[in-house]
MARZA-699946 format. One record per atom (N, C-alpha, C, O): x, y, z; residue in one letter. Coordinates in steps of 0.2 Angstrom, whole numbers, plus 5000, padded with zeros to 4 digits. Atoms other than C-alpha are relative to their C-alpha. Layout:
XYZA;...
***
This chain:
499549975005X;502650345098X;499750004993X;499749944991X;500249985005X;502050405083X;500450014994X;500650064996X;499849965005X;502950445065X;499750024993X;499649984988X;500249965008X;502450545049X;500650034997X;500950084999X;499649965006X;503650565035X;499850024996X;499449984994X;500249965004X;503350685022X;500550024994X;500950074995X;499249995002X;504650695008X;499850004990X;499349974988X;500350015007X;504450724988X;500850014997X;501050074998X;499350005003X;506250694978X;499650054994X;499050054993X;500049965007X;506150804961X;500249944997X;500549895000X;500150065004X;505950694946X;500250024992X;500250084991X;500149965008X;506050714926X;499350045001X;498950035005X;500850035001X;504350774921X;499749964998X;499149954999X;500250035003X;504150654910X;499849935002X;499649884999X;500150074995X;504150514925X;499349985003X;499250015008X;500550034994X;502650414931X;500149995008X;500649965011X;500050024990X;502250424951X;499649965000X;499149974997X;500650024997X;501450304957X;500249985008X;500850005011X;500150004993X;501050264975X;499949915003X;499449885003X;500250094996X;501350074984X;499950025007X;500450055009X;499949984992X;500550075003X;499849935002X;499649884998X;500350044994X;500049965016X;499950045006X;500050095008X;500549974991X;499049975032X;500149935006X;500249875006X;500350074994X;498749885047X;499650045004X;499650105005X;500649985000X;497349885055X;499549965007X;499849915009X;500050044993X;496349825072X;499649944998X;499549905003X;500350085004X;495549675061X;500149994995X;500550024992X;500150045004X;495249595049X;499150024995X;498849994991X;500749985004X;493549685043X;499950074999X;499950125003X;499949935003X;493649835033X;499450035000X;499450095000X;500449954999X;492049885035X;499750025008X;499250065009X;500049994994X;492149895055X;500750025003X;500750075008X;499449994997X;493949885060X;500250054998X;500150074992X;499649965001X;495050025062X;500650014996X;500949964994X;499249995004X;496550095053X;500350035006X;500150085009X;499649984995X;498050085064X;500550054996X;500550114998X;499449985001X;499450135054X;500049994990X;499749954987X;500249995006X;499750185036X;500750014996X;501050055000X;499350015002X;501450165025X;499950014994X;499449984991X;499949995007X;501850225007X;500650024998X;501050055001X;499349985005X;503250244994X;499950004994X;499449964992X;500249975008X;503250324977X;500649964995X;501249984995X;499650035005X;503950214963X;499850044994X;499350074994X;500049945006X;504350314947X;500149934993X;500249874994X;499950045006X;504350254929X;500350054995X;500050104994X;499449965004X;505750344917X;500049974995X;500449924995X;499750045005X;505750284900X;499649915002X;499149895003X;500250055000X;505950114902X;500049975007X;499849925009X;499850044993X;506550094920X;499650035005X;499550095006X;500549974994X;505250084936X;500749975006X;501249935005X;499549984996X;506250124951X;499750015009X;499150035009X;500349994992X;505850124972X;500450095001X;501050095000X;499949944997X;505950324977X;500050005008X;499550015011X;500050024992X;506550284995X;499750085003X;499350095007X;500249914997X;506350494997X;499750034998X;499850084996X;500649985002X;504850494994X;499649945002X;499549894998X;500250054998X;503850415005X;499550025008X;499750085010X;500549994996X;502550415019X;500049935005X;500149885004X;500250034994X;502150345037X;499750035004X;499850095005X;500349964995X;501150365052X;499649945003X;499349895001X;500450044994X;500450295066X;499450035003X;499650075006X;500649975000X;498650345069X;499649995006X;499449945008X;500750024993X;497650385087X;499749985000X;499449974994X;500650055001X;496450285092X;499750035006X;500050045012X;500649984995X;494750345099X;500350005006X;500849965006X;499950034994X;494950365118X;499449945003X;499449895007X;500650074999X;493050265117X;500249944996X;499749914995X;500150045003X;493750135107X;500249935002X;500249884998X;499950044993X;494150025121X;500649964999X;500949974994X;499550015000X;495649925125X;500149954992X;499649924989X;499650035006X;496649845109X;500149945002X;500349925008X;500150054999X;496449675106X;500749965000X;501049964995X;499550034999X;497949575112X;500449974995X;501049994993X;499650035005X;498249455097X;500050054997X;500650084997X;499849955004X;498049585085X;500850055002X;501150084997X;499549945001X;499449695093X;500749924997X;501249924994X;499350045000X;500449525093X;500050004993X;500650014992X;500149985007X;500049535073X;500650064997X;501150054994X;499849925004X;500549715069X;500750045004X;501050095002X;499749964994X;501649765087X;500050075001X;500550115003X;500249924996X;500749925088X;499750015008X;499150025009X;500450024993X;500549915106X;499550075003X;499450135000X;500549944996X;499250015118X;500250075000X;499850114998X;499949935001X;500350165119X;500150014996X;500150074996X;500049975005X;500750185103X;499450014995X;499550054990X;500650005004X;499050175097X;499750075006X;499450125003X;500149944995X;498650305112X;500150064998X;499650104998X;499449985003X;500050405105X;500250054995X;500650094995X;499949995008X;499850435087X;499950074998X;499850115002X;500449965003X;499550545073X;499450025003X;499249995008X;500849975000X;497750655073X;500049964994X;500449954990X;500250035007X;496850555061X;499850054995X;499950034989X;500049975006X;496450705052X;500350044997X;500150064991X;499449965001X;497850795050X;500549944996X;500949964992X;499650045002X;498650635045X;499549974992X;499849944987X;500350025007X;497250585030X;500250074996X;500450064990X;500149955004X;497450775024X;500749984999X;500849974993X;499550005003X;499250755023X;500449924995X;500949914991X;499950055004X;499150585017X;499750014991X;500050014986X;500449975008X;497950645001X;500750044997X;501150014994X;499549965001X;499250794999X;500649944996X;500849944990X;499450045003X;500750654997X;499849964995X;500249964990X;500250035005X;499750534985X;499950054992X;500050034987X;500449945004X;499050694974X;499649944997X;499249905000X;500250035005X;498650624958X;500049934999X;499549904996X;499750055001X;499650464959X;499649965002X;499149965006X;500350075001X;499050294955X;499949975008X;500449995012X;500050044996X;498650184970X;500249935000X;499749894999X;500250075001X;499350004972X;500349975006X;500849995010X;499650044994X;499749874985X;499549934999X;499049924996X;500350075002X;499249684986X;499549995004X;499450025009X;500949994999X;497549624990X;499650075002X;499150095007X;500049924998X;497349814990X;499450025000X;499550085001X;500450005002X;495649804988X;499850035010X;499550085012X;500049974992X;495549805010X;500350075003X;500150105008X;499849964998X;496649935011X;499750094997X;499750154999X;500449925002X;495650065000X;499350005004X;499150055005X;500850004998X;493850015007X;500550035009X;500450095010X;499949974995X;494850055025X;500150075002X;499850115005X;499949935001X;495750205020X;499450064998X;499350114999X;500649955003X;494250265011X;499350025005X;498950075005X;500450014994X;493150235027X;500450065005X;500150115007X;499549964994X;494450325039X;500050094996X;499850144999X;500249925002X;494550475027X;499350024999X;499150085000X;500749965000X;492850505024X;499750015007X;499150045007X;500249994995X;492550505041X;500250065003X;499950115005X;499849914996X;493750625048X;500250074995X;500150134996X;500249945003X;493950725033X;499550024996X;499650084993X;500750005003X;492250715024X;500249994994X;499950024991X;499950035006X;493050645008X;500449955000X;500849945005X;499350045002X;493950504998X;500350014996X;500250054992X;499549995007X;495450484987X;499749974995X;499349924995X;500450015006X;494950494971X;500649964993X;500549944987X;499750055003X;496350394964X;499949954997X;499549904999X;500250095003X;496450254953X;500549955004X;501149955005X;499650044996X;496850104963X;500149924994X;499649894990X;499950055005X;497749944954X;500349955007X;500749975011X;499850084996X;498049744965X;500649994994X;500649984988X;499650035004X;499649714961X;500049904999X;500449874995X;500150074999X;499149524966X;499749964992X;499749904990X;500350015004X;498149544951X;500650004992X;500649974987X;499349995005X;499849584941X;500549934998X;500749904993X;499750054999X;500749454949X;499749934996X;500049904992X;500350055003X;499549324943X;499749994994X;499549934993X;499950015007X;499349354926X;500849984998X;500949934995X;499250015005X;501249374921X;500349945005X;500949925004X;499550074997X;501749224935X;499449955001X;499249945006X;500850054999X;500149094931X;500549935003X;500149885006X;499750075000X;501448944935X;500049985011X;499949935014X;499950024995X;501748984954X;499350005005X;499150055007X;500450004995X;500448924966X;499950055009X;499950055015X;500049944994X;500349084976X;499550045001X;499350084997X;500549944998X;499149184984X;500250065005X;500050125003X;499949964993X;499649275000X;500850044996X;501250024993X;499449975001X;500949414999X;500649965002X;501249954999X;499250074999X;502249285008X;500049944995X;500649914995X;500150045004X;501849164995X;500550034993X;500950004990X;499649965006X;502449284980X;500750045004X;501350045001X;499249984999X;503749354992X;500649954998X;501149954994X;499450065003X;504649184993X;500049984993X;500649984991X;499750005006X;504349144976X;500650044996X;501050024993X;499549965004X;505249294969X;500550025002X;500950075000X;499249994995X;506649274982X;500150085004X;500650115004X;500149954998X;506149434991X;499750015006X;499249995008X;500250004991X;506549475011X;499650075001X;499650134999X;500149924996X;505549595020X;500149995008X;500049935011X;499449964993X;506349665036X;499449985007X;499549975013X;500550004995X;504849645046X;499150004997X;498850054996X;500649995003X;503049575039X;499550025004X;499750025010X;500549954998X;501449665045X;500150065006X;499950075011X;499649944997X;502449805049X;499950054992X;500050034986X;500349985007X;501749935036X;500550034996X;500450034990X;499649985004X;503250015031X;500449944997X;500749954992X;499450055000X;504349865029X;499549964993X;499749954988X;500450045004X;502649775021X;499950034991X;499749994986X;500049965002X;502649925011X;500749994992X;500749974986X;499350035005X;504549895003X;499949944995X;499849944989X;500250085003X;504249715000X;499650014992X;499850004986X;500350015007X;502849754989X;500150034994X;499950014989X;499749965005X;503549894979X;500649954997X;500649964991X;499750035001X;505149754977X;499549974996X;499550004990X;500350045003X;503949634971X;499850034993X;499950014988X;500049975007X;503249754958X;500650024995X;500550054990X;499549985006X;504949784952X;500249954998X;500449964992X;499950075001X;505349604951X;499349984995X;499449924993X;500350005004X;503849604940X;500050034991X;499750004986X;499949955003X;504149744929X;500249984992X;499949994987X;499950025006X;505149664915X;499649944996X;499749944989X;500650035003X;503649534912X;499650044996X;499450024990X;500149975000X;502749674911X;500150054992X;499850074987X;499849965007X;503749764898X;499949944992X;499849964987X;500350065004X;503549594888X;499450024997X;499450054992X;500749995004X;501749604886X;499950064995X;499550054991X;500049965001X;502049774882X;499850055002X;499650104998X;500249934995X;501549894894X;500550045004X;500950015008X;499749955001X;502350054895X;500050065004X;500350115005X;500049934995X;501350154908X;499549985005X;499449925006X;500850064994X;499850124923X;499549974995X;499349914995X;500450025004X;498750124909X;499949924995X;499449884993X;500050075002X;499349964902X;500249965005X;500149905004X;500250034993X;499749904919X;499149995002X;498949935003X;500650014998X;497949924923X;499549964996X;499049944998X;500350045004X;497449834907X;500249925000X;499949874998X;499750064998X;498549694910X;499749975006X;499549915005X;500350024996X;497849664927X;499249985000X;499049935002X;500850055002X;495949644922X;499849964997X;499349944995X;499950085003X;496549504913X;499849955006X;499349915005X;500350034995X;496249424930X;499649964999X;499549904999X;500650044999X;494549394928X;499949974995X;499449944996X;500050045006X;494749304911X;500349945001X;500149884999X;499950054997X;495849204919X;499749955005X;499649895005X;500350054996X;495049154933X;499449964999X;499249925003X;
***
C-alpha cells in the first residue's frame, strides 16, 4: 500500500516556502541503500511568523526493484514498511518528478539532512537523470548553535529537550512533523540573532563549524 499526496495551499506572495522532509530507507548507507519512502511539509514565513502548512505536503512510498532481493528484517522492524508495501509502492520515477514539482524552488531542510539529500539525490538521478537543485540547510546545525547548553545530538535527543511528541519515530511523515515542530520551536531564537529569512538562516547555521 502505497500513498502520494500532492497539495499546495495559496499563500501571501511575500511568504517564504520552505520544504522539511524525511526519508527512510533500506540502510544506513547512503551511498548504496535504497530509498523506501519520502515525507515533506511546506513551512511558510509571513512577516515575522514561520508556520507548518499542513495542506501542503507530500508522501510516498516507493517500489522497490523486483531484483533487489528480500527486505532485511530488522530494518522493516526500524521503519514498518513491510515486503508488501515495499512491493506495492509508488513508480520511483513518477514519484521523484512529482516530488521535484512539489519542492520547486523551495529551500530544503531536515536533520542530519545531509543523508537524506545524498539518497534522494542518488534515487533521482538514477530514475530521472537529474538532481534537485535546491539549497539544502541541517536544521541540527540550527539547533546547535541557538541551544549550545543542551547535550543533544540525535533528533530524539532535541525532540525531548524541547518537549516535542512525535506520533510515530522513523515513520517519515510523523518524522517529518516533529521536525518541522522543532524548527518552530526554534524560530524565536532565531529571530534573536536576527534572521529574517533562509538566508540568514543559512548564515546562522555555518556558525557550526566555528563552534565546533
Amino acid at each position: 500500500m502505497w500513498t502520494l499526496s500532492l497539495s499546495r495551499k495559496s499563500a501571501s506572495t511575500d511568504a517564504e516556502r520552505w520544504v522539511v522532509l524525511d526519508v527512510e530507507s533500506s540502510g544506513l548507507d547512503a551511498s548504496s541503500d535504497r530509498l523506501l519512502a519520502l515525507a515533506a511539509v511546506a513551512v511558510r514565513l509571513d512577516g515575522r511568523r514561520l508556520w507548518i502548512d499542513l495542506a501542503d505536503s507530500f508522501e510516498a512510498v516507493l517500489r522497490q526493484p523486483a531484483d533487489a532481493g528480500p527486505p532485511d528484517k530488522s530494518n522493516i522492524l526500524v521503519h514498518g514498511i513491510g515486503v508488501g508495501a515495499q512491493g506495492s509502492g509508488a513508480d520511483p520515477a513518477e514519484t521523484m518528478n512529482r516530488f521535484e514539482s512539489f519542492v520547486d524552488t523551495s529551500p530544503l531542510l531536515g536533520f542530519h539532512v545531509e543523508f537524506d539529500r545524498r539518497l534522494i539525490d542518488r534515487t533521482s538521478q538514477a530514475v530521472i537523470g537529474r538532481k534537485l537543485r535546491n539549497p539544502w540547510l541541517d536544521i541540527a546545525d540550527v539547533a546547535a548553535v541557538l541551544r549550545p547548553g543542551p547535550r543533544a545530538r540525535t533528533l530524539d535527543d532535541w525532540l525531548g529537550a524541547s518537549d516535542i511528541d512525535c506520533a510515530q519515530r522513523h515513520q517519515a511523515s510523523a518524522d517529518t512533523l516533529a521536525t518541522a515542530e522543532l524548527l518552530l520551536h526554534l524560530w524565536p531564537a532565531a529571530r534573536a540573532e536576527g534572521v529574517a529569512g533562509f538566508r540568514g538562516l543559512s548564515r546562522l547555521a555555518a556558525r557550526r563549524r566555528w563552534l565546533s
